[in-house]
MDTraj code that builds the backbone (N, CA, C; nanometers):
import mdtraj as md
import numpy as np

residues = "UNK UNK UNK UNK UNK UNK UNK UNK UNK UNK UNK UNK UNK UNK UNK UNK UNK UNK UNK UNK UNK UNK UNK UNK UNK UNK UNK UNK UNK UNK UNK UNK UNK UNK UNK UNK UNK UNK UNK UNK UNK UNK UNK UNK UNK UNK UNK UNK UNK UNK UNK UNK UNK UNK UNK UNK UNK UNK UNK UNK UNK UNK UNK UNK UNK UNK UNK UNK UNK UNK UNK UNK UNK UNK UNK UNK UNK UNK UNK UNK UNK UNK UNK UNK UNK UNK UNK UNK UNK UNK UNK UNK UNK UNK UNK UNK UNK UNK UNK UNK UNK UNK UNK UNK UNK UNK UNK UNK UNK UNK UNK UNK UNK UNK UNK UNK UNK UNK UNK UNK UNK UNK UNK UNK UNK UNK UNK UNK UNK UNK UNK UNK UNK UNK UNK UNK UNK UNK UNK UNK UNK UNK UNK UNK UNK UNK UNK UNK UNK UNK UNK UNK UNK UNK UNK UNK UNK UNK UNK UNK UNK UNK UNK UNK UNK UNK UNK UNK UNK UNK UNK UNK UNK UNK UNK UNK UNK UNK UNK UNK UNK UNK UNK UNK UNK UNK UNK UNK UNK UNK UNK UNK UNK UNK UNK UNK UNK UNK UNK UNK UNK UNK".split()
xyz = np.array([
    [7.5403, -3.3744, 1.9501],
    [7.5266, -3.2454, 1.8823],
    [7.5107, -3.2646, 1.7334],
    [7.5986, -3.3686, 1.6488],
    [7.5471, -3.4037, 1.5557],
    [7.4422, -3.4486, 1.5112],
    [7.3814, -3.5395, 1.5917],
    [7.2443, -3.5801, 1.5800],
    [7.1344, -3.4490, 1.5408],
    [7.1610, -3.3562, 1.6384],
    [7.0320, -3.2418, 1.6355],
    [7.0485, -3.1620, 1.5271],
    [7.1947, -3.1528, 1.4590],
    [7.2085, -3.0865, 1.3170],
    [7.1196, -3.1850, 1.1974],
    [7.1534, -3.3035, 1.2465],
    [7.1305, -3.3756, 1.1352],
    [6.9917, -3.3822, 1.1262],
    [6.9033, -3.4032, 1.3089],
    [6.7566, -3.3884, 1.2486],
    [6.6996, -3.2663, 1.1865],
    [6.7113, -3.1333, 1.2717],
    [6.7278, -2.9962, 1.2129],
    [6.7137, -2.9695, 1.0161],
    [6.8314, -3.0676, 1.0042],
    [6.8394, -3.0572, 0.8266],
    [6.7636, -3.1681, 0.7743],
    [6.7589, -3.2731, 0.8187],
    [6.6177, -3.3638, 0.8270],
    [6.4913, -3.2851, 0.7774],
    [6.4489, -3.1602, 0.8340],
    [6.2678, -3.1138, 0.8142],
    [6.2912, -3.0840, 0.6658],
    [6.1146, -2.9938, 0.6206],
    [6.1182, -2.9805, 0.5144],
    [6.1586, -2.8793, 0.4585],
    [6.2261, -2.8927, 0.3464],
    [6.3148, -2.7534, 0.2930],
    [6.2245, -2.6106, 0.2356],
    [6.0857, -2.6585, 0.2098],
    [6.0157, -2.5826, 0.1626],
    [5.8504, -2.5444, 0.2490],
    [5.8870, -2.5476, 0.4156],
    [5.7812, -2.4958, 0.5030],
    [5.8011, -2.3318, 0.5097],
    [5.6950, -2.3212, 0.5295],
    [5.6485, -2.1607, 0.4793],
    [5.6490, -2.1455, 0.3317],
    [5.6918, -2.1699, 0.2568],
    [5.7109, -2.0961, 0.1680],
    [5.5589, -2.1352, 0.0779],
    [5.5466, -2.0809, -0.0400],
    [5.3735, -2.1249, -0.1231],
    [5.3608, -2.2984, -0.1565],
    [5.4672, -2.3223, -0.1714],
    [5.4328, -2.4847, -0.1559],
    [5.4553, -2.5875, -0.0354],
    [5.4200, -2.4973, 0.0708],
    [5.4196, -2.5776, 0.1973],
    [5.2211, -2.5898, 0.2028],
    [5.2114, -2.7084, 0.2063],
    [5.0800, -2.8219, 0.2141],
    [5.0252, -2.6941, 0.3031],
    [5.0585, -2.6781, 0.3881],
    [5.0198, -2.6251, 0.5531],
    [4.9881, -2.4675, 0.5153],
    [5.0669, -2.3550, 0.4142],
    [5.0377, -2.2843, 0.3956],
    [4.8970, -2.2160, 0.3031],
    [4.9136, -2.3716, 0.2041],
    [4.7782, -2.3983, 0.1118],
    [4.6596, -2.3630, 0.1557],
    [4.6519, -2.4773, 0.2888],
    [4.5384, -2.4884, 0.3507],
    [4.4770, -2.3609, 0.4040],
    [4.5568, -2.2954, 0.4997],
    [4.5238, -2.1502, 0.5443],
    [4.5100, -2.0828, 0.3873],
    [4.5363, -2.1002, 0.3191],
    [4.5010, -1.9321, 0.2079],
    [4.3543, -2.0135, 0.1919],
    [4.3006, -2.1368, 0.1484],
    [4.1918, -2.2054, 0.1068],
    [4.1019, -2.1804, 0.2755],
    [4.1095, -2.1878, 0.3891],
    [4.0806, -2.1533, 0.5045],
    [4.0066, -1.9777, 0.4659],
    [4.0821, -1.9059, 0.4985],
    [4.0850, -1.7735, 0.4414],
    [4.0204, -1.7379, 0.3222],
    [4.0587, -1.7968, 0.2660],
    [3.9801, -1.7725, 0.1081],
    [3.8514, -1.8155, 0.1047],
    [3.7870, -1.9482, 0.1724],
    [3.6580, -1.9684, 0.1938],
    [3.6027, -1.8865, 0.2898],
    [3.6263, -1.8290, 0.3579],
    [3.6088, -1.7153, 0.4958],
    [3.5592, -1.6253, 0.4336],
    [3.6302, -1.5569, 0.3654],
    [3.5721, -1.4089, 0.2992],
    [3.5337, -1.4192, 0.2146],
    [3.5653, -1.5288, 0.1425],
    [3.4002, -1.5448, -0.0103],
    [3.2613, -1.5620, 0.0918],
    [3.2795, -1.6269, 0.1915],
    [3.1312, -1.6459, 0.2650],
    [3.0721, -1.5068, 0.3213],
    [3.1608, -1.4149, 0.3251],
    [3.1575, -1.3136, 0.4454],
    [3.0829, -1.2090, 0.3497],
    [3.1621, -1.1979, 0.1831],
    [3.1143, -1.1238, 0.0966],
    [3.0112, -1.1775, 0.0434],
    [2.9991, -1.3040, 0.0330],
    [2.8553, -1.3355, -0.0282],
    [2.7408, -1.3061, 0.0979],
    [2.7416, -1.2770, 0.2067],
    [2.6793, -1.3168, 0.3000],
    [2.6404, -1.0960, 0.2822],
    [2.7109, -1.0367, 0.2771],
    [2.7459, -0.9080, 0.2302],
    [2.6567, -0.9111, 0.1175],
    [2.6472, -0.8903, -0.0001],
    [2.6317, -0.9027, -0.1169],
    [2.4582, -0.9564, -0.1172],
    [2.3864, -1.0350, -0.0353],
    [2.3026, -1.0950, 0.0101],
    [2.1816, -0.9640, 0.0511],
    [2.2688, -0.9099, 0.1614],
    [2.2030, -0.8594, 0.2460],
    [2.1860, -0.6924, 0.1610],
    [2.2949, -0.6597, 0.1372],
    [2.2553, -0.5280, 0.0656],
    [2.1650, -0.5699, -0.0675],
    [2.1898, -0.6247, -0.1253],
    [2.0916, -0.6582, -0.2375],
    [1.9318, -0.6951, -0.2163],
    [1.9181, -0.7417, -0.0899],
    [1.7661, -0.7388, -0.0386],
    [1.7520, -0.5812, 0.0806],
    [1.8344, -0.5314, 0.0745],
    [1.8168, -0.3918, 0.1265],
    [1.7727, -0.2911, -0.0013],
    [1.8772, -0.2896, -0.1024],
    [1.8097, -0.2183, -0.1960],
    [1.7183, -0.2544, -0.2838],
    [1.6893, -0.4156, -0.2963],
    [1.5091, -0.4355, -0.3305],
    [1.3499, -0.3745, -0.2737],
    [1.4232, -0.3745, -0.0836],
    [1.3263, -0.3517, 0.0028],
    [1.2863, -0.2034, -0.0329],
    [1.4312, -0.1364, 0.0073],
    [1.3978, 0.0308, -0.0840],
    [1.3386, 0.0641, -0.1928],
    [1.3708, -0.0305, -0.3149],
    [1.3057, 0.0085, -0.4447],
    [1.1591, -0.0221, -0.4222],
    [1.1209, -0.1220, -0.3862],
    [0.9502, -0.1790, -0.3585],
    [0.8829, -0.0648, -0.2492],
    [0.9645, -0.0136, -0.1437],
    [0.9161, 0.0684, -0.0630],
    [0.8590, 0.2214, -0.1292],
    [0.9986, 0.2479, -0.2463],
    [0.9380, 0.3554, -0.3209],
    [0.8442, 0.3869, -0.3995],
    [0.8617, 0.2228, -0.4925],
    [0.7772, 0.2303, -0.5893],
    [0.6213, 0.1988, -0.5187],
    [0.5819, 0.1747, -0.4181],
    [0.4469, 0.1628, -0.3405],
    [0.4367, 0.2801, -0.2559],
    [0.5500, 0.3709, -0.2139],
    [0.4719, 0.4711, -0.1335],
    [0.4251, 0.5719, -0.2817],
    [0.5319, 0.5651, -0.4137],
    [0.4646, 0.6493, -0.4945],
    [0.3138, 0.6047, -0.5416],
    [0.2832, 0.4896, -0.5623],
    [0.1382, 0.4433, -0.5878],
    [0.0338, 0.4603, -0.4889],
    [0.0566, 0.4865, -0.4081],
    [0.0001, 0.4250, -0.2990],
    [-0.0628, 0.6148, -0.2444],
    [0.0597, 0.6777, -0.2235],
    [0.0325, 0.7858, -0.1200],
    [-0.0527, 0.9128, -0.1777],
    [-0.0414, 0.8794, -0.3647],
    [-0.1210, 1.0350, -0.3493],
    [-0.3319, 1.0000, -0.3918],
    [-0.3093, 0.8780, -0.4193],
    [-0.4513, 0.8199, -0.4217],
    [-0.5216, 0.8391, -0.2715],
    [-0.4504, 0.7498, -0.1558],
    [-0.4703, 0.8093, -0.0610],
    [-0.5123, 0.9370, -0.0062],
    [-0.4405, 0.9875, -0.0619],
    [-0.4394, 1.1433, 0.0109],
    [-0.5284, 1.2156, -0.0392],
    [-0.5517, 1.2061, -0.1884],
    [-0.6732, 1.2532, -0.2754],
    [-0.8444, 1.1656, -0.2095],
    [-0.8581, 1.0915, -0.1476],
    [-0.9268, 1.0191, -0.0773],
    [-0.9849, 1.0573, 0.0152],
    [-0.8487, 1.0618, 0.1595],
    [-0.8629, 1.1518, 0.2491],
    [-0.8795, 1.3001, 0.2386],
    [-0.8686, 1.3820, 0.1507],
    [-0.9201, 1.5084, 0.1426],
    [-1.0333, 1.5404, 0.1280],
    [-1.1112, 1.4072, -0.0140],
    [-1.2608, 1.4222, -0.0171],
    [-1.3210, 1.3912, 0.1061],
    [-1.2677, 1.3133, 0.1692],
    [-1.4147, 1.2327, 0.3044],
    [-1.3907, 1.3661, 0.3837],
    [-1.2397, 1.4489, 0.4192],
    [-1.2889, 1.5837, 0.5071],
    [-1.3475, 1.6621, 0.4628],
    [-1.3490, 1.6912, 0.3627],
    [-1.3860, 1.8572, 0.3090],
    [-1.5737, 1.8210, 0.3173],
    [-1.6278, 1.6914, 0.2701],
    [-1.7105, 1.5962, 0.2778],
    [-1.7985, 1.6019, 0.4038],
    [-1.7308, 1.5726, 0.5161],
    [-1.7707, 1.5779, 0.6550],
    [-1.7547, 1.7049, 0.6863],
    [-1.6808, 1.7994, 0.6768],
    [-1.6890, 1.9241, 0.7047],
    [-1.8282, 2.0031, 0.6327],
    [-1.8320, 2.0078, 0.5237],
    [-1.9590, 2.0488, 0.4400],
    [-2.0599, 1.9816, 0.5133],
    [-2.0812, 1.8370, 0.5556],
    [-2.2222, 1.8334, 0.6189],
    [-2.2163, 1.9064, 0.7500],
    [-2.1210, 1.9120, 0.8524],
    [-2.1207, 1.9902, 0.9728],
    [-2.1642, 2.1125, 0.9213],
    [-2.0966, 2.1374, 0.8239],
    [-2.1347, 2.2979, 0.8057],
    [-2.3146, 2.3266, 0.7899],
    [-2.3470, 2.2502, 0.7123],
    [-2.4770, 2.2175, 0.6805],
    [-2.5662, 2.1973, 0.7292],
    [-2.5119, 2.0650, 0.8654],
    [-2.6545, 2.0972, 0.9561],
    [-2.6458, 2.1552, 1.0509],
    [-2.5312, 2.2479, 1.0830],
    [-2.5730, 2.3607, 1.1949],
    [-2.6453, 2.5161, 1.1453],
    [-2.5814, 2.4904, 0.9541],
    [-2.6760, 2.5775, 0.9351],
    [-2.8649, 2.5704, 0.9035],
    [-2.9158, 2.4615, 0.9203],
    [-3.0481, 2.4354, 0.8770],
    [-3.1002, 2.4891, 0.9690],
    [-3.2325, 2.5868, 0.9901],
    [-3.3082, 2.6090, 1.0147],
    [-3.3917, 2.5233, 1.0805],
    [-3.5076, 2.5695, 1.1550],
    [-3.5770, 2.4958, 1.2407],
    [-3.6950, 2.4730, 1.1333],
    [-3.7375, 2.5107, 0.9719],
    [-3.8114, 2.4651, 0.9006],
    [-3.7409, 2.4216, 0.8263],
    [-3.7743, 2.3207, 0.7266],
    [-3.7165, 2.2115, 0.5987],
    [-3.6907, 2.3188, 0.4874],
    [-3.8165, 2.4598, 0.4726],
    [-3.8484, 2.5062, 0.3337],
    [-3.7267, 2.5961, 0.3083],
    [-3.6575, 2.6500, 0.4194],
    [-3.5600, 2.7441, 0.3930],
    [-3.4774, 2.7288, 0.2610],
    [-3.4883, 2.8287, 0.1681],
    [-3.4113, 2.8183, 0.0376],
    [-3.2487, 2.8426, 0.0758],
    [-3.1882, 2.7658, 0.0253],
    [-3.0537, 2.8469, 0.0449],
    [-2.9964, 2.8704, -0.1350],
    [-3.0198, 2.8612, -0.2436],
    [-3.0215, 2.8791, -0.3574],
    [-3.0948, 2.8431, -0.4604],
    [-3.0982, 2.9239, -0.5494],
    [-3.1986, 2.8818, -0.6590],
    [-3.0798, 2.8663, -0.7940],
    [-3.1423, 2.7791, -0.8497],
    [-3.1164, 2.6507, -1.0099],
    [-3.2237, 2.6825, -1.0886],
    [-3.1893, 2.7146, -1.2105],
    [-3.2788, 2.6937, -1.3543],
    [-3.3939, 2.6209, -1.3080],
    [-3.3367, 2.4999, -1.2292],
    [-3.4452, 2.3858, -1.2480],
    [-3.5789, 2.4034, -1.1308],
    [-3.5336, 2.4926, -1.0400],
    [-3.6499, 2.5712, -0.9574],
    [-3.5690, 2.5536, -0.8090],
    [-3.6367, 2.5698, -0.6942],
    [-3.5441, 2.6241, -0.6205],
    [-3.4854, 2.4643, -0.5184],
    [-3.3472, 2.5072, -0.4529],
    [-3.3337, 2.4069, -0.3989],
    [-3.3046, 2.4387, -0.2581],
    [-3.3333, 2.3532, -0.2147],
    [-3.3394, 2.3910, -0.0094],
    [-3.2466, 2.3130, 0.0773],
    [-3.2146, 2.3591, 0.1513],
    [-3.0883, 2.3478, 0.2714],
    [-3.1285, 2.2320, 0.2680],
    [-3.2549, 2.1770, 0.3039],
    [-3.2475, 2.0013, 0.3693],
    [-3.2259, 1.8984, 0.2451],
    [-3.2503, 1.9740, 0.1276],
    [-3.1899, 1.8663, 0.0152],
    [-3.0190, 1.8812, 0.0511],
    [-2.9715, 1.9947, 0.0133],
    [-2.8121, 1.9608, 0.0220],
    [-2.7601, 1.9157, 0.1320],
    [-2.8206, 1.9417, 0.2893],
    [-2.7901, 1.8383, 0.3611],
    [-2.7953, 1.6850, 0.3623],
    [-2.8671, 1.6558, 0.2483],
    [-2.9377, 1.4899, 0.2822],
    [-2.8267, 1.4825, 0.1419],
    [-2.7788, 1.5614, 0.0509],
    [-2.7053, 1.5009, -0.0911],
    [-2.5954, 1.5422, -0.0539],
    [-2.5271, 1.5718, 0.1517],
    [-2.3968, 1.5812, 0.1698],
    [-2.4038, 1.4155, 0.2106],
    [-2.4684, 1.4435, 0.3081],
    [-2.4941, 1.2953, 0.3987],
    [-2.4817, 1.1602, 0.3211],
    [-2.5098, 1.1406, 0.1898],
    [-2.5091, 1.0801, 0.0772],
    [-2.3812, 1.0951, 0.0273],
    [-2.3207, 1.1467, -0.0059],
    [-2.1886, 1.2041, -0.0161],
    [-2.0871, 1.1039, 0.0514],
    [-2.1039, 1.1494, 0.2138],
    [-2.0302, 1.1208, 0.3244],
    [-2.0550, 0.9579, 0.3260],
    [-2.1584, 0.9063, 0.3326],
    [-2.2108, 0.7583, 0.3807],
    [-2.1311, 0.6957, 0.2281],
    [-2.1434, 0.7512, 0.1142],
    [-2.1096, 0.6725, -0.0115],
    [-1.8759, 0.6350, -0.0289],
    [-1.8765, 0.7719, 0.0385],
    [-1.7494, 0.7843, 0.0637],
    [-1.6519, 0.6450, 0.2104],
    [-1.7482, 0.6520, 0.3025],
    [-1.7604, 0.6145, 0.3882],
    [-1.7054, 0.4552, 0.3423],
    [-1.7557, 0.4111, 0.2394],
    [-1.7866, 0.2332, 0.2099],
    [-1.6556, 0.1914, 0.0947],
    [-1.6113, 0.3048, 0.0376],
    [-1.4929, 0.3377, -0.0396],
    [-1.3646, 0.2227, 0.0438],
    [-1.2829, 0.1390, -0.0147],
    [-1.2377, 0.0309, 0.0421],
    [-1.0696, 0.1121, 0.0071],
    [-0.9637, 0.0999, 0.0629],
    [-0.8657, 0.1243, 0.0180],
    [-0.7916, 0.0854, -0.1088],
    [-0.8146, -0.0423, -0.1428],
    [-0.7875, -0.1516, -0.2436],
    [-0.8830, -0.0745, -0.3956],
    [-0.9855, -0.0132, -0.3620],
    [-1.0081, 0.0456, -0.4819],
    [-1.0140, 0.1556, -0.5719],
    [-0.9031, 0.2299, -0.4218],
    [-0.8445, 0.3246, -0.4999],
    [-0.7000, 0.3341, -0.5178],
    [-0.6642, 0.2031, -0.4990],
    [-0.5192, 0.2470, -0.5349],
    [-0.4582, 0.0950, -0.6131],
    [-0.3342, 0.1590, -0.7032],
    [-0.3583, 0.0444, -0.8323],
    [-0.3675, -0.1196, -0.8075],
    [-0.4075, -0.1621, -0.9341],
    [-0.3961, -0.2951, -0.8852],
    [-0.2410, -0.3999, -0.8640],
    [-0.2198, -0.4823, -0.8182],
    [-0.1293, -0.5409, -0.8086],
    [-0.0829, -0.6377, -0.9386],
    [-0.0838, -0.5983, -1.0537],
    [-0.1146, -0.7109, -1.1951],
    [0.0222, -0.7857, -1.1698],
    [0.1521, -0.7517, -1.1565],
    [0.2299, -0.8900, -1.1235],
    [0.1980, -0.9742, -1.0518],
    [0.1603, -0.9371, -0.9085],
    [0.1263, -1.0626, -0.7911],
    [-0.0364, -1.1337, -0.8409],
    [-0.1013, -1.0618, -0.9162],
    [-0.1742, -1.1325, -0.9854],
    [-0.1744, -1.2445, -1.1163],
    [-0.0549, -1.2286, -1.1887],
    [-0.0356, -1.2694, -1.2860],
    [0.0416, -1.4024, -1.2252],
    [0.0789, -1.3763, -1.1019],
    [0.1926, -1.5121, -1.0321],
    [0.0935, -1.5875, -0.9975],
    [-0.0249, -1.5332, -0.9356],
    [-0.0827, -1.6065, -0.8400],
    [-0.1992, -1.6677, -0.9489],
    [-0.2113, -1.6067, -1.0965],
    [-0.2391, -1.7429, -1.2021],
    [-0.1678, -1.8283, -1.2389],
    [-0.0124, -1.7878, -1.2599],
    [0.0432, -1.9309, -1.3247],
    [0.1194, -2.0070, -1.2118],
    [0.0752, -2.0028, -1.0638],
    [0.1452, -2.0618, -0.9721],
    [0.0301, -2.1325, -0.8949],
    [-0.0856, -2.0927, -0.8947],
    [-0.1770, -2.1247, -0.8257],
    [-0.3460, -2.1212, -0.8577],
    [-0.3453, -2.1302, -0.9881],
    [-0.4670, -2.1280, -1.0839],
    [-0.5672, -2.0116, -1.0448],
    [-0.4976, -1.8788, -1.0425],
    [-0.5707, -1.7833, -0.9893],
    [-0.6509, -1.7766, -0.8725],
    [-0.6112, -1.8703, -0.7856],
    [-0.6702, -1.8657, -0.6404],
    [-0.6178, -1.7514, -0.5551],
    [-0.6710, -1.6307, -0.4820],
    [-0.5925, -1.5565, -0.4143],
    [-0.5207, -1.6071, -0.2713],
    [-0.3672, -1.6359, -0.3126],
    [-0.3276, -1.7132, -0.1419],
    [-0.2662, -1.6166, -0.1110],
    [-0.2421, -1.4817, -0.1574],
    [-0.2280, -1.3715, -0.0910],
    [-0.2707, -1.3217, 0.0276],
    [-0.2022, -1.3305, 0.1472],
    [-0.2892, -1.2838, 0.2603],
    [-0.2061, -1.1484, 0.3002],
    [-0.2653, -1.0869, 0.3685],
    [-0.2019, -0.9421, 0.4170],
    [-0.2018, -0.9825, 0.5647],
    [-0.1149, -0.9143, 0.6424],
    [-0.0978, -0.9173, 0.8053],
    [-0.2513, -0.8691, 0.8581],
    [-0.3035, -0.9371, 0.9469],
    [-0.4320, -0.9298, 0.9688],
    [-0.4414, -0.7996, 1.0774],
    [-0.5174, -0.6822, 1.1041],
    [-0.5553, -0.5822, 1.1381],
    [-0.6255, -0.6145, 1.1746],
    [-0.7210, -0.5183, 1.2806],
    [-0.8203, -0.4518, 1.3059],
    [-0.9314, -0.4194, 1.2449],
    [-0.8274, -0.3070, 1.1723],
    [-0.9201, -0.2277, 1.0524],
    [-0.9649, -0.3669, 0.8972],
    [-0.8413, -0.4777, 0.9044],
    [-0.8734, -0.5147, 0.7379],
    [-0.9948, -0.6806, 0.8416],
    [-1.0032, -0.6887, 0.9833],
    [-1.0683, -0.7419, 0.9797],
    [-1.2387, -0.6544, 0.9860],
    [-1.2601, -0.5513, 1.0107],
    [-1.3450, -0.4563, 0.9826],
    [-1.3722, -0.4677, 0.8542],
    [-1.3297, -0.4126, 0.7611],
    [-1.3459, -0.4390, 0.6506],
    [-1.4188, -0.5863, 0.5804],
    [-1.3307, -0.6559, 0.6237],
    [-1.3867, -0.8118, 0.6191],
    [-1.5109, -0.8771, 0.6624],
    [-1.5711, -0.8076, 0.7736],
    [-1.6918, -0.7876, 0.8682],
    [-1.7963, -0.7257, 0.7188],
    [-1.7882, -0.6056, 0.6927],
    [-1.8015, -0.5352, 0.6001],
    [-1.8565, -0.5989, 0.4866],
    [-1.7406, -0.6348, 0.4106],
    [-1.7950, -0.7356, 0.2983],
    [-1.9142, -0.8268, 0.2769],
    [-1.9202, -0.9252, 0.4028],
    [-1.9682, -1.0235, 0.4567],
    [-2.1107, -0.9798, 0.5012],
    [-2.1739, -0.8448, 0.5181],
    [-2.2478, -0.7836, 0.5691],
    [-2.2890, -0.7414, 0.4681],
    [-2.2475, -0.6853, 0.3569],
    [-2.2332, -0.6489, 0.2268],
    [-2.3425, -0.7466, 0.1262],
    [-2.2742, -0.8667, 0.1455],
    [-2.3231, -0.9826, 0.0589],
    [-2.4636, -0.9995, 0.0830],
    [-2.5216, -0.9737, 0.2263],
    [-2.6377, -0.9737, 0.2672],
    [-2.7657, -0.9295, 0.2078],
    [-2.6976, -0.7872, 0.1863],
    [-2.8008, -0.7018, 0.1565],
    [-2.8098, -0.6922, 0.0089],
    [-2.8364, -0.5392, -0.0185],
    [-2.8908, -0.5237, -0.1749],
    [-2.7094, -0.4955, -0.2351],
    [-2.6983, -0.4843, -0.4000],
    [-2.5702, -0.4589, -0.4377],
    [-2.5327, -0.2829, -0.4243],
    [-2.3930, -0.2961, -0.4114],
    [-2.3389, -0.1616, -0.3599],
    [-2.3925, -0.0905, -0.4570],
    [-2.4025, 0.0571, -0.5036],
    [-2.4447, 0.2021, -0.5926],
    [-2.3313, 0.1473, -0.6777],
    [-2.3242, 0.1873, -0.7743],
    [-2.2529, 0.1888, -0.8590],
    [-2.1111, 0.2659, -0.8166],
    [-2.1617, 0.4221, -0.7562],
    [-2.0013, 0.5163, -0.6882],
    [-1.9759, 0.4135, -0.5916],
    [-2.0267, 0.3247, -0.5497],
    [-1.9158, 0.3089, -0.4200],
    [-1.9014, 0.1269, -0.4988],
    [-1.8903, 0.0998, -0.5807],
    [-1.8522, -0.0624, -0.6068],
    [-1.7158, -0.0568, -0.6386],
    [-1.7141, -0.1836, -0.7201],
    [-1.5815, -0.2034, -0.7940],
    [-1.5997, -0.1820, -0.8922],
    [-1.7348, -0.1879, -0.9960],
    [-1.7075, -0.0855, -1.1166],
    [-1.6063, 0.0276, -1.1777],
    [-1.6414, 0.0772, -1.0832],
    [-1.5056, 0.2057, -1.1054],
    [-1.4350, 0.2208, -0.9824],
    [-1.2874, 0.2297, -1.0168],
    [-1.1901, 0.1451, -0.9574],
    [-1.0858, 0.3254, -0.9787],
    [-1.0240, 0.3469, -0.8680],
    [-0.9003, 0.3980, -0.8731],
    [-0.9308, 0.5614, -0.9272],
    [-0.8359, 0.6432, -1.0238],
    [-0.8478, 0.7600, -1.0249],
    [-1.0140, 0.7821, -1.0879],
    [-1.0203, 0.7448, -1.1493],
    [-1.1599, 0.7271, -1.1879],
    [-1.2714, 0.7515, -1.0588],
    [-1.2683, 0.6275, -0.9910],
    [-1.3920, 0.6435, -0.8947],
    [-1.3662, 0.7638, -0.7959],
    [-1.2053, 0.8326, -0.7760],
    [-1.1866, 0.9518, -0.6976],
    [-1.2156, 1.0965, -0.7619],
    [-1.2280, 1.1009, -0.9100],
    [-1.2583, 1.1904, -0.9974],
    [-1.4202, 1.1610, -0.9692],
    [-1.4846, 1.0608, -0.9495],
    [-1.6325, 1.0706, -0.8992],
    [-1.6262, 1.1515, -0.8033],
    [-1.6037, 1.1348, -0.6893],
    [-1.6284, 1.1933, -0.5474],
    [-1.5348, 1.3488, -0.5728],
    [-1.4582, 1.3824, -0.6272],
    [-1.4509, 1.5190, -0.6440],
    [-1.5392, 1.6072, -0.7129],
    [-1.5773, 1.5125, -0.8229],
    [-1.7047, 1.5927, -0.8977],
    [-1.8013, 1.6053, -0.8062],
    [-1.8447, 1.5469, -0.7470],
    [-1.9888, 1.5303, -0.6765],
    [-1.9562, 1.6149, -0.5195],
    [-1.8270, 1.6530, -0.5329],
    [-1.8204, 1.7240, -0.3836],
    [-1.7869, 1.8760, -0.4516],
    [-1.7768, 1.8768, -0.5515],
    [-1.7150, 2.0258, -0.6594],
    [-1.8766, 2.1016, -0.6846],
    [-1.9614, 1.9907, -0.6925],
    [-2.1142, 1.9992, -0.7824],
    [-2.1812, 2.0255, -0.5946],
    [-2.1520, 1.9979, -0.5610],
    [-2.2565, 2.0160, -0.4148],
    [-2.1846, 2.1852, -0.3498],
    [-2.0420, 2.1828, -0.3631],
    [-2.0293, 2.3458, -0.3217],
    [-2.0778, 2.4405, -0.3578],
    [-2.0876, 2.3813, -0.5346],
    [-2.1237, 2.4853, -0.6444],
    [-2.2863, 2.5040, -0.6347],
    [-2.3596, 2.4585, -0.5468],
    [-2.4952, 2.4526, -0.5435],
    [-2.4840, 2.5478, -0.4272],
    [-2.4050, 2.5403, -0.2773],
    [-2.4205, 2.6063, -0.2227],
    [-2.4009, 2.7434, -0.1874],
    [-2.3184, 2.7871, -0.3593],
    [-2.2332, 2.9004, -0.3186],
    [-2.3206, 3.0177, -0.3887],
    [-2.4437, 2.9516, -0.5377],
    [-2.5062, 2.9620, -0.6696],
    [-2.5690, 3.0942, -0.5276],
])
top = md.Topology()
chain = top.add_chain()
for i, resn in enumerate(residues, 1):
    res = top.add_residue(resn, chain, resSeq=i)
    for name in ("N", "CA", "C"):
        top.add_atom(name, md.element.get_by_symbol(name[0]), res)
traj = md.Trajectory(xyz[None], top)
């Protein structure tokens, strides 16, 4: 019985308490646990609210160019429908007269159709802004080579078809190039769809 007192008082006088080796380890256990858990935290919301900020700041660039776009090509295609169901079975039919002498249904049908086909070739990329950071990276990272690729489509291999078909022939009109780029080239196609109502209404 003495023996088991004596090993008993034998252990260490200071287990559990903050300078037990054994207790160290678990707070350093623990303590590396939830620094990983919060950095791992901290990680993820911080590329959540990047994703949000980039999401905003591109649907604001992005959505009302668009939309100003898509309004011209309908109102566009609607005006020629309108147009050639109204033409007549002769070319001469006047539908208004201009200072400059008179003008006839089959001209403003053929300067909707023109309209529509010019609208038609209008690329998304040139009406909506340019990308000047990912451009400015992709000079001092890669000597201005574009290694930018986008997720490949349908439509952007259409487009691509396009181009390539493009190169072939004669150079684009001036309204439908890259000359004029963005609100600019959409302030074209409103004028020219503002100037074709205003002919039909004269």
């Amino acid at each position: 019985m003495d023996s088991d007192d004596d090993w008993l008082e034998a252990g260490p006088s200071n287990q559990g308490s903050s300078a037990d080796p054994l207790v160290e380890q678990e707070y350093q256990r623990l303590a590396t646990r939830y620094t990983d858990a919060g950095y791992r935290e901290g990680i993820t919301d911080g590329k959540l609210t990047t994703l949000q900020e980039g999401f905003d700041s591109s649907f604001a660039a992005s959505v009302p160019p668009s939309r100003r776009l898509g309004q011209v090509r309908g109102q566009a295609n609607a005006l020629l429908a309108y147009l050639t169901r109204s033409t007549p079975g002769t070319s001469s039919a006047r539908a208004s007269t201009s200072m400059s002498g008179p003008v006839y249904l089959a001209e403003l049908v053929e300067a909707a159709r023109e309209l529509v086909q010019d609208l038609a070739r209008v690329k998304r990329v040139q009406v909506l802004s340019r990308d000047i950071e990912r451009e400015r990276h992709e000079q001092e990272e890669h000597g201005g080579e574009d290694v930018f690729e986008l997720e490949p489509t349908e439509e952007r291999e259409m487009e691509g078809l396009e181009d390539a078909l493009g190169s072939l022939g004669q150079k684009a009109k001036a309204n439908g190039s890259d000359e004029v780029r963005e609100g600019q080239l959409l302030d074209v196609f409103e004028y020219r769809l503002k100037a074709l109502k205003g002919r039909l209404r004269a």
